[in-house]
Biopython code that builds the backbone (N, CA, C, O; Angstrom):
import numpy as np
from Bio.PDB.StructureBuilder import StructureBuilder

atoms = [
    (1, "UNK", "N", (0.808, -1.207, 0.000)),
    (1, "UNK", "CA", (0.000, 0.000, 0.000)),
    (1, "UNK", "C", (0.847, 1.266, 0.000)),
    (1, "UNK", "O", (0.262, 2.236, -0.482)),
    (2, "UNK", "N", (2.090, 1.483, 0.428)),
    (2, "UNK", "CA", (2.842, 2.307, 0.411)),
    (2, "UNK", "C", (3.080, 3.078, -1.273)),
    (2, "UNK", "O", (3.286, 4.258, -1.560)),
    (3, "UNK", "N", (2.971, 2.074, -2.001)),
    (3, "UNK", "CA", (3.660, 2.908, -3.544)),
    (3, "UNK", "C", (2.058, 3.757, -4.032)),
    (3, "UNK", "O", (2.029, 4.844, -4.609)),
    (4, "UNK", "N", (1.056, 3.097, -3.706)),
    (4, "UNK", "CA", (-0.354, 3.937, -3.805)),
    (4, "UNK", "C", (-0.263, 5.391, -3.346)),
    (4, "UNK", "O", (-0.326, 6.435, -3.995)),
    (5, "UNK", "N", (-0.064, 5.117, -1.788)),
    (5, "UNK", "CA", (-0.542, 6.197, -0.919)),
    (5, "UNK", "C", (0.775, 7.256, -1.587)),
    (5, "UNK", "O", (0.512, 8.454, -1.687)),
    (6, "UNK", "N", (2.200, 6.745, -2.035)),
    (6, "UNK", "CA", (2.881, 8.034, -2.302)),
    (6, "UNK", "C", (2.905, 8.647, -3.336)),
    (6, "UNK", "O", (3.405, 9.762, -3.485)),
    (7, "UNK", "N", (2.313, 7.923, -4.246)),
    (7, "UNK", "CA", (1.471, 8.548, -5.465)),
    (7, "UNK", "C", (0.506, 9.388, -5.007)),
    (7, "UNK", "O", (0.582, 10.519, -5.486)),
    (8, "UNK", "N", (-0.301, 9.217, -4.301)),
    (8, "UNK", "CA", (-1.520, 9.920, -4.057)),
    (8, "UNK", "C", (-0.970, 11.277, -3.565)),
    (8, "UNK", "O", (-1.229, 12.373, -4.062)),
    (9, "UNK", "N", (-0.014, 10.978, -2.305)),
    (9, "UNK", "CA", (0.630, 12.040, -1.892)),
    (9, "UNK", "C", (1.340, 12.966, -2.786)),
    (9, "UNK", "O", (1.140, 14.173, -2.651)),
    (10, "UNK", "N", (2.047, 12.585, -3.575)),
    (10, "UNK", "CA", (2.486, 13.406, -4.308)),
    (10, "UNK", "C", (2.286, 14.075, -5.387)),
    (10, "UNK", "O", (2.949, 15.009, -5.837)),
    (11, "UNK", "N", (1.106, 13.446, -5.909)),
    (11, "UNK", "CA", (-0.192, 14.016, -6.275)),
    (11, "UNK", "C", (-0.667, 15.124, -5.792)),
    (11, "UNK", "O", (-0.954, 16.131, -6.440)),
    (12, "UNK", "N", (-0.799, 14.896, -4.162)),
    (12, "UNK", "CA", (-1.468, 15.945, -3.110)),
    (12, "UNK", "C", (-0.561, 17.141, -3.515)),
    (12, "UNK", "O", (-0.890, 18.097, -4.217)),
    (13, "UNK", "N", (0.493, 16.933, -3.009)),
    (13, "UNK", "CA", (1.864, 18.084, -2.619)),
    (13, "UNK", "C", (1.878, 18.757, -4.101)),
    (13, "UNK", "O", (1.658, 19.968, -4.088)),
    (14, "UNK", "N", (2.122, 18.115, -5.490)),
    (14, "UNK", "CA", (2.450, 18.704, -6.541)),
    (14, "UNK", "C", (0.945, 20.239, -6.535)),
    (14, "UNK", "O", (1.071, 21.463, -6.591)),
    (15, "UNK", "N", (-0.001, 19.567, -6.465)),
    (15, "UNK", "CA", (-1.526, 20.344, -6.316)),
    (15, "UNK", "C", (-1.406, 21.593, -5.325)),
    (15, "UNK", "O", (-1.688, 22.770, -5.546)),
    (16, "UNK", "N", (-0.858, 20.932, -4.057)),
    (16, "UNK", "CA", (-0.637, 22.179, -2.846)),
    (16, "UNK", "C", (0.248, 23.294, -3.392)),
    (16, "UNK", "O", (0.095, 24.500, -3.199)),
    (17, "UNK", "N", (1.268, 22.647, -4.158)),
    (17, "UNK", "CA", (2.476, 23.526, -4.479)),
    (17, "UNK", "C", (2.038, 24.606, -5.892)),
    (17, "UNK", "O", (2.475, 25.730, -6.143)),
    (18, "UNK", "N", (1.398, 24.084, -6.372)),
    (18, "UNK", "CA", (0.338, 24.716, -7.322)),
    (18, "UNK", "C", (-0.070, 25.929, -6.864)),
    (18, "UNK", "O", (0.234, 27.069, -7.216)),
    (19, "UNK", "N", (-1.066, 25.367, -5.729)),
    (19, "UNK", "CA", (-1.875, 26.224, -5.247)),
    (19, "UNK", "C", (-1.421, 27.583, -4.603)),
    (19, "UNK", "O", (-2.099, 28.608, -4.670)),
    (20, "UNK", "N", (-0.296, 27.494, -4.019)),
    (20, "UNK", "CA", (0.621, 28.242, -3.111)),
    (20, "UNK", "C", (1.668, 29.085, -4.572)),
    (20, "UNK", "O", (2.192, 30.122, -4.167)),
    (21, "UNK", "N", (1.845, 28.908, -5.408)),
    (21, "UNK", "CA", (2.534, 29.399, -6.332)),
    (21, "UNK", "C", (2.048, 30.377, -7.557)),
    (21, "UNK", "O", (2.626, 31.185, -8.283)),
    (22, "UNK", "N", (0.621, 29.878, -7.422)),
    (22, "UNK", "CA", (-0.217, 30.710, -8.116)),
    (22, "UNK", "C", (-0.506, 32.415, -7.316)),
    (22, "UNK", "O", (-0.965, 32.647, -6.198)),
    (23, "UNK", "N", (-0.126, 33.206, -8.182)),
    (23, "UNK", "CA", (-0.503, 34.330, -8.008)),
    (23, "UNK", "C", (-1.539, 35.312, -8.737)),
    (23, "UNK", "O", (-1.287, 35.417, -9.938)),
    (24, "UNK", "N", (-2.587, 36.017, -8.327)),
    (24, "UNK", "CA", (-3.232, 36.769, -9.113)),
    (24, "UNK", "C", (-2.730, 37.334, -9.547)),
    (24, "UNK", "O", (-1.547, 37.209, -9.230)),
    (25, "UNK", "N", (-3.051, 38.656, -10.821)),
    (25, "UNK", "CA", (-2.789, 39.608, -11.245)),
    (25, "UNK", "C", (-2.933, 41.064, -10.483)),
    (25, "UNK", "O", (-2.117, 41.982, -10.401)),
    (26, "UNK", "N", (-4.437, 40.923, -9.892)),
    (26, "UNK", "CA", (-4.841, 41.795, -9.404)),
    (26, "UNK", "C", (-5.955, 41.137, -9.016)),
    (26, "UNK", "O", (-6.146, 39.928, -9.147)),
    (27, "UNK", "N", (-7.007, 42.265, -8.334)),
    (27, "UNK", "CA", (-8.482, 41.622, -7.897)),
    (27, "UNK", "C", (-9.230, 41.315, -9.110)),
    (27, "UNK", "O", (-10.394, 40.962, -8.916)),
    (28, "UNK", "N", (-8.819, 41.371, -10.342)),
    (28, "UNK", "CA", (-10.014, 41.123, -11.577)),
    (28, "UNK", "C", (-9.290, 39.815, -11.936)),
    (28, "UNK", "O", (-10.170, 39.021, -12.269)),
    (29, "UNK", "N", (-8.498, 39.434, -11.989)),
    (29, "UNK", "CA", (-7.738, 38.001, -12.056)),
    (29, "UNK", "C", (-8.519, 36.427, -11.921)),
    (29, "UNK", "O", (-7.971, 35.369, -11.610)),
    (30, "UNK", "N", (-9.715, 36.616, -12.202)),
    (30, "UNK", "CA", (-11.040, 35.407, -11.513)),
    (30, "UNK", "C", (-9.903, 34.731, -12.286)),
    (30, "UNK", "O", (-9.155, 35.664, -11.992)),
    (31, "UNK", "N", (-9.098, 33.921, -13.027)),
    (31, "UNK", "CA", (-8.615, 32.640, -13.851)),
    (31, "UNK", "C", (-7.879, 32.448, -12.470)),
    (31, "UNK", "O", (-8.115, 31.595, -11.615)),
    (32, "UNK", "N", (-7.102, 33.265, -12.460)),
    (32, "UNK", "CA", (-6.249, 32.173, -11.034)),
    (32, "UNK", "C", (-6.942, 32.640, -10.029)),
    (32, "UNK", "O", (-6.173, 33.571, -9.788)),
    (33, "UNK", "N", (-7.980, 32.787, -9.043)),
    (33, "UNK", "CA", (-8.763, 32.478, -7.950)),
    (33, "UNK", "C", (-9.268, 31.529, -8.670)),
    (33, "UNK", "O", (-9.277, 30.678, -7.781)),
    (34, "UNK", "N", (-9.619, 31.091, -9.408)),
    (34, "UNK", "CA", (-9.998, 29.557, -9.643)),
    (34, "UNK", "C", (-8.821, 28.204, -9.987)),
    (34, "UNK", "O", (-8.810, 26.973, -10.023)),
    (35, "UNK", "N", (-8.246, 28.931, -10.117)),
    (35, "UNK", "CA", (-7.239, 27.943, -10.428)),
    (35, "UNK", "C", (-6.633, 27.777, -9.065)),
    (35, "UNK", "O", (-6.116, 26.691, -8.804)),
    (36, "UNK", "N", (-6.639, 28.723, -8.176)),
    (36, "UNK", "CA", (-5.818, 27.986, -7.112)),
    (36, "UNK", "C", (-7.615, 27.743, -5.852)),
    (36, "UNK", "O", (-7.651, 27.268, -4.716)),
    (37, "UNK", "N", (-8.570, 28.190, -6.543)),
    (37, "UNK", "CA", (-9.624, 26.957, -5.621)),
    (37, "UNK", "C", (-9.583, 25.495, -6.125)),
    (37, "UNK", "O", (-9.798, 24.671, -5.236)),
    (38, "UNK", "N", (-9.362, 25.014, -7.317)),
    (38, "UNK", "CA", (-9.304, 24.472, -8.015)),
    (38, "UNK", "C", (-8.311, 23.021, -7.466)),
    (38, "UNK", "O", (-8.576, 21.825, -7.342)),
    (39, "UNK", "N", (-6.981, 23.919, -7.218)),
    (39, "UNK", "CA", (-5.678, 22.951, -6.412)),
    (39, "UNK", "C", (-6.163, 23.173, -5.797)),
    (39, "UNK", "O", (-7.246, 22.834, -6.275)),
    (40, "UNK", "N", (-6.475, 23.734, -4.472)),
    (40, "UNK", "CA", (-7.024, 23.423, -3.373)),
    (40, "UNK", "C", (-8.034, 22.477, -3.021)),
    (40, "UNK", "O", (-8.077, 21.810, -1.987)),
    (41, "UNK", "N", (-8.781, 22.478, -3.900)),
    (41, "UNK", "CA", (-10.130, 21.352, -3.758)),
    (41, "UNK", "C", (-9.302, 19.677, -4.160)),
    (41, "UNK", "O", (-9.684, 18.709, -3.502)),
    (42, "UNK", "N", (-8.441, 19.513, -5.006)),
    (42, "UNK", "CA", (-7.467, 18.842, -5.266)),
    (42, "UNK", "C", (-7.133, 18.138, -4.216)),
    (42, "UNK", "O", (-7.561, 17.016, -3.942)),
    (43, "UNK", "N", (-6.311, 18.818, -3.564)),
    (43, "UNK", "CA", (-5.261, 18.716, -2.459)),
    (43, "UNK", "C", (-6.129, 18.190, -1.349)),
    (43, "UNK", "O", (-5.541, 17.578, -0.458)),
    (44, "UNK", "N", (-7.238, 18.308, -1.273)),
    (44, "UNK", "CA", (-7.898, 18.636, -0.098)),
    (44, "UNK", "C", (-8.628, 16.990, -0.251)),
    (44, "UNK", "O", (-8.738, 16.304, 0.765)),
    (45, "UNK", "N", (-9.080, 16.481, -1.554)),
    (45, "UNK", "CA", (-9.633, 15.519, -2.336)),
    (45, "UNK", "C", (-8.375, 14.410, -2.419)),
    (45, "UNK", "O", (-8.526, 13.258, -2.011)),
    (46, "UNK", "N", (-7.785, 14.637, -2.689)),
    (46, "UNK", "CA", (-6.298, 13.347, -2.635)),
    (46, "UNK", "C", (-5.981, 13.362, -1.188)),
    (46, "UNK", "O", (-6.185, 12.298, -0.603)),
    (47, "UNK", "N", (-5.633, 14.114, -0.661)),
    (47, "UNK", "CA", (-5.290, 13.859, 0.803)),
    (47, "UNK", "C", (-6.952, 13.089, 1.797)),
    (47, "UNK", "O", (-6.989, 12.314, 2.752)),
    (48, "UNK", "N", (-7.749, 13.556, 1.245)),
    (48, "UNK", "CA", (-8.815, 12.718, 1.740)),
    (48, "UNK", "C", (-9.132, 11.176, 1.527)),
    (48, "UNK", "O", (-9.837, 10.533, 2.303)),
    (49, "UNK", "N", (-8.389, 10.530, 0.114)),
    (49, "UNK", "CA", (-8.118, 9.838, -0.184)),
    (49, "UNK", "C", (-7.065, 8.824, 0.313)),
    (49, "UNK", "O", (-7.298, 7.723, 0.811)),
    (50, "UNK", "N", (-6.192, 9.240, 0.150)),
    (50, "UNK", "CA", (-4.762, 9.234, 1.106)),
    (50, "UNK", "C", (-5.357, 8.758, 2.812)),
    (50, "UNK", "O", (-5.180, 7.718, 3.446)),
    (51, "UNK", "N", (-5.857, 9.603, 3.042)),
    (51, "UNK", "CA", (-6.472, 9.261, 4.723)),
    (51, "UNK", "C", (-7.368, 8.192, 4.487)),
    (51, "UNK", "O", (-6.879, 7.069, 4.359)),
    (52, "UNK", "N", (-8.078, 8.278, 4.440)),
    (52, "UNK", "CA", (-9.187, 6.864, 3.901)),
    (52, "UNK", "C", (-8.375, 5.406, 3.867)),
    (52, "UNK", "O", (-8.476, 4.449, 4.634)),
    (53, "UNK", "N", (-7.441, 5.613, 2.562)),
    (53, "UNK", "CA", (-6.766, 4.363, 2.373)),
    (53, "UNK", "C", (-5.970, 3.353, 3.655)),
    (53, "UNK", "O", (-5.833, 2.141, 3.821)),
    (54, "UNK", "N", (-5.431, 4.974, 4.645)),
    (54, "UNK", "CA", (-4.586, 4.539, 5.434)),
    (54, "UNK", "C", (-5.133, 4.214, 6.917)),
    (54, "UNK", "O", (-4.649, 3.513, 7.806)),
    (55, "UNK", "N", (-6.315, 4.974, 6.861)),
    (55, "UNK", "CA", (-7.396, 5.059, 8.306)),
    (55, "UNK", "C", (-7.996, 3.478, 8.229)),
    (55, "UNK", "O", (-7.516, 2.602, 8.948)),
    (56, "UNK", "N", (-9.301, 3.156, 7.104)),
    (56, "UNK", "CA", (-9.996, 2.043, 6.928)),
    (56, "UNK", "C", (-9.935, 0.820, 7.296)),
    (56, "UNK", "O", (-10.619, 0.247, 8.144)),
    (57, "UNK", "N", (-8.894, 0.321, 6.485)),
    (57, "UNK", "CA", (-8.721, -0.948, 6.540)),
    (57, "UNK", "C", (-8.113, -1.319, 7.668)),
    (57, "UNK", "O", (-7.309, -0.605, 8.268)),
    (58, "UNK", "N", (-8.408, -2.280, 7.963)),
    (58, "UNK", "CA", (-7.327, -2.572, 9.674)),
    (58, "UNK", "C", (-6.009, -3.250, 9.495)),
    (58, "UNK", "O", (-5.057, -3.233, 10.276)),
    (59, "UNK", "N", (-6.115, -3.893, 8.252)),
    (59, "UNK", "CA", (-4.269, -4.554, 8.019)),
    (59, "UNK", "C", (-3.200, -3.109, 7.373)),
    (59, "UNK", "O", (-2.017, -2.863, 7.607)),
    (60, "UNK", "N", (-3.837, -2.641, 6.826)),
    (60, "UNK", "CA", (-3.211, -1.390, 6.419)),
    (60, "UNK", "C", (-3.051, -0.293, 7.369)),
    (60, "UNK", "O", (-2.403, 0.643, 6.901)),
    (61, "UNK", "N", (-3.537, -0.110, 8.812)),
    (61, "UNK", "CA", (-3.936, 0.670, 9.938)),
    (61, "UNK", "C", (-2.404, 0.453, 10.769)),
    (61, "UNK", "O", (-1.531, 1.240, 11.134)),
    (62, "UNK", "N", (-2.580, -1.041, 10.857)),
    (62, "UNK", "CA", (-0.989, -1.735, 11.469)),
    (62, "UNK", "C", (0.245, -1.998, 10.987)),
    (62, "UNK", "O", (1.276, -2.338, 11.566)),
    (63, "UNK", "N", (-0.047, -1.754, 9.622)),
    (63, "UNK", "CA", (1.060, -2.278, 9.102)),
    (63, "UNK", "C", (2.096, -0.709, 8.442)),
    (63, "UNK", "O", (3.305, -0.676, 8.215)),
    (64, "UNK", "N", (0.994, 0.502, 8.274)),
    (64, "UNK", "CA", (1.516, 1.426, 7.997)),
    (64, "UNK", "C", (2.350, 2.100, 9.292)),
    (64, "UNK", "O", (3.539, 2.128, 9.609)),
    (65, "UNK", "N", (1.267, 2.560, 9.800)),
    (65, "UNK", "CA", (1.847, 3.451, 11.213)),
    (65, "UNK", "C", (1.459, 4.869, 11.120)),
    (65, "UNK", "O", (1.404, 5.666, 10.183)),
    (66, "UNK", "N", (1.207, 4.936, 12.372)),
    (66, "UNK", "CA", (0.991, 6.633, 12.108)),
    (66, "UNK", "C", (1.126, 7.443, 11.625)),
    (66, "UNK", "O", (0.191, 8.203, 11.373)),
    (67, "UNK", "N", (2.790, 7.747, 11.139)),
    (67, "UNK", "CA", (3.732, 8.802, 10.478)),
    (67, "UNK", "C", (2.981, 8.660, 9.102)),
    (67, "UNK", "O", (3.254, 9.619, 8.380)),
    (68, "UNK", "N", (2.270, 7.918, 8.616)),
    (68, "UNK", "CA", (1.559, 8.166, 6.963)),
    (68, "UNK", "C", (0.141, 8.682, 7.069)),
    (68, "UNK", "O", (-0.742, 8.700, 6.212)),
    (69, "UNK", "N", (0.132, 9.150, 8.489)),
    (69, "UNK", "CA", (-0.940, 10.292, 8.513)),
    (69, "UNK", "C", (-0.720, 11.932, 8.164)),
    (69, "UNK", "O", (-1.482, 12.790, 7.718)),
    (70, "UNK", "N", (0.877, 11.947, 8.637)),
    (70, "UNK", "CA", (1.289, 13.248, 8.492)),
    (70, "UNK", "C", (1.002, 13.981, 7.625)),
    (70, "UNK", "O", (0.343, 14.966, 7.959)),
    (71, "UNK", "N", (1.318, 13.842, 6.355)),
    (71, "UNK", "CA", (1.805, 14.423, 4.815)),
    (71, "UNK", "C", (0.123, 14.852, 4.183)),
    (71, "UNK", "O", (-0.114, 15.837, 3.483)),
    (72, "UNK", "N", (-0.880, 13.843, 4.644)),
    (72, "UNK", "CA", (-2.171, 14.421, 4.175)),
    (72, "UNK", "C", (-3.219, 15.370, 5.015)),
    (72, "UNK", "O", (-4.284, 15.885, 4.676)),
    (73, "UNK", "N", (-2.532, 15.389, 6.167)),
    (73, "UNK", "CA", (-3.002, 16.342, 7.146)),
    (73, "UNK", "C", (-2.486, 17.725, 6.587)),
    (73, "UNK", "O", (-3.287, 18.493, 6.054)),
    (74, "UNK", "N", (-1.452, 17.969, 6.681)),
    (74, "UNK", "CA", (-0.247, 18.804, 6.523)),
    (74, "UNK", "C", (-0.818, 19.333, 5.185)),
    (74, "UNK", "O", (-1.247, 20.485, 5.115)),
    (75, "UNK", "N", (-0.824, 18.417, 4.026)),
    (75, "UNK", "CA", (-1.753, 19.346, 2.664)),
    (75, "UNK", "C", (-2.903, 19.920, 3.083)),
    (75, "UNK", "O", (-3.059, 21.133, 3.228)),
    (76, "UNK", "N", (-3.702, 19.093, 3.280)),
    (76, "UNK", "CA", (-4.882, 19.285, 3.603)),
    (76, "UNK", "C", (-4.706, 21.093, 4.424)),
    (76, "UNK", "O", (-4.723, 22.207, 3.901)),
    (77, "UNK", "N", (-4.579, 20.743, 5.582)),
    (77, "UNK", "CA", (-4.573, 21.795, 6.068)),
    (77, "UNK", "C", (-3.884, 23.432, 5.396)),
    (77, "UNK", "O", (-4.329, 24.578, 5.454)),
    (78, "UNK", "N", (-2.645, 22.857, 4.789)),
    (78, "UNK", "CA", (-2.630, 24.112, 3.618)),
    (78, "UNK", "C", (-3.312, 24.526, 3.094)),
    (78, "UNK", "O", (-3.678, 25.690, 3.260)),
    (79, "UNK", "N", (-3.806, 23.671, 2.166)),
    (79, "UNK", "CA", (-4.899, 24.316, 1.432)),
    (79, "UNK", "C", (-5.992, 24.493, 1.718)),
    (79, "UNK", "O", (-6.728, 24.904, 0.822)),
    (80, "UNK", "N", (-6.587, 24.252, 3.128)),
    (80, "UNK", "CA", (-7.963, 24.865, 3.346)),
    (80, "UNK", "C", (-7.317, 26.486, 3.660)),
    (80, "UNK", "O", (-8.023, 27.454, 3.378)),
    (81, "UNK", "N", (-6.240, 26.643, 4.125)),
    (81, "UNK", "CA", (-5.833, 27.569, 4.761)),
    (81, "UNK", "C", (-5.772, 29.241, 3.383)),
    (81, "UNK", "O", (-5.748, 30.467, 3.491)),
    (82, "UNK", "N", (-5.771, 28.243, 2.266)),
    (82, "UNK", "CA", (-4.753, 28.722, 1.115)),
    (82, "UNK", "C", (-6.710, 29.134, 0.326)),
    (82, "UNK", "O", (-6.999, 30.176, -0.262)),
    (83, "UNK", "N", (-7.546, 28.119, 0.562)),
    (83, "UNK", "CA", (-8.282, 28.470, 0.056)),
    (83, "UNK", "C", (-9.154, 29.407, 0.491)),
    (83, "UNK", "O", (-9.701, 30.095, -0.371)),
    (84, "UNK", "N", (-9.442, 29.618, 1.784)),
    (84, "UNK", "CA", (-9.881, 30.289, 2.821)),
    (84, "UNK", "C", (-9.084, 31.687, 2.722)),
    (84, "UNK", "O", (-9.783, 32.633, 3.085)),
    (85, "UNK", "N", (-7.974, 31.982, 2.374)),
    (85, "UNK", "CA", (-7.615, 33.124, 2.386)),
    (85, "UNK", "C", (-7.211, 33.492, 1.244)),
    (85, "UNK", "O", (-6.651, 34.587, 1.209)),
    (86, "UNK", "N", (-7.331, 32.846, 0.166)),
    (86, "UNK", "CA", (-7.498, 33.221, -0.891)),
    (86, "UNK", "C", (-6.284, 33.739, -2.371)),
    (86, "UNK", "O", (-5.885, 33.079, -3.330)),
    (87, "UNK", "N", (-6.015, 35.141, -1.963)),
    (87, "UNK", "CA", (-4.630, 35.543, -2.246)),
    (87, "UNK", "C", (-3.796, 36.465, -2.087)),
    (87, "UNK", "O", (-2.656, 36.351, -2.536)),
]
sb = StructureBuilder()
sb.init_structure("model")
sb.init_model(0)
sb.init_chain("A")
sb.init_seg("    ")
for serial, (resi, resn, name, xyz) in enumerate(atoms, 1):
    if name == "N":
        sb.init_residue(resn, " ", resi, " ")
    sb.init_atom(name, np.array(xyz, "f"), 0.0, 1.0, " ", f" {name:<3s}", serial, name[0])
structure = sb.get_structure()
């Protein structure tokens, strides 16, 4: 389950890093406020994924370990942060 979840993750992160890199022009700029709600909803959607895979199942619960909770929290929480405040 590990080569899944770091796909997914890095999936997540490439999206977060997106999101965080995108800059408007100005306040009339609607293409990138959507583009970085866009990664954000992403990020927010793979890392939910990511958690799921690793939360659910109970052989995958024990066999991963905690520390593969980190990385989708950690997006996650960027980008609500990123989407919530916008730019």
């Amino acid at each position: 389950m590990a080569v899944p979840l770091l796909i997914l993750y890095a999936l997540a992160a490439a999206c977060c890093y997106s999101a965080l890199t995108i800059r408007p022009s100005g306040m009339w700029d609607e293409d990138a406020y959507g583009a970085i709600t866009l990664a954000c909803f992403f990020t927010i959607a793979l890392s939910a994924v990511g958690l799921l895979i690793t939360v659910i199942p109970p052989t995958v619960r024990r066999a991963m370990g905690r520390g593969w909770l980190v990385p989708p929290l950690v997006f996650a929480a960027v980008a609500a942060v990123r989407w919530t405040f916008g730019g």
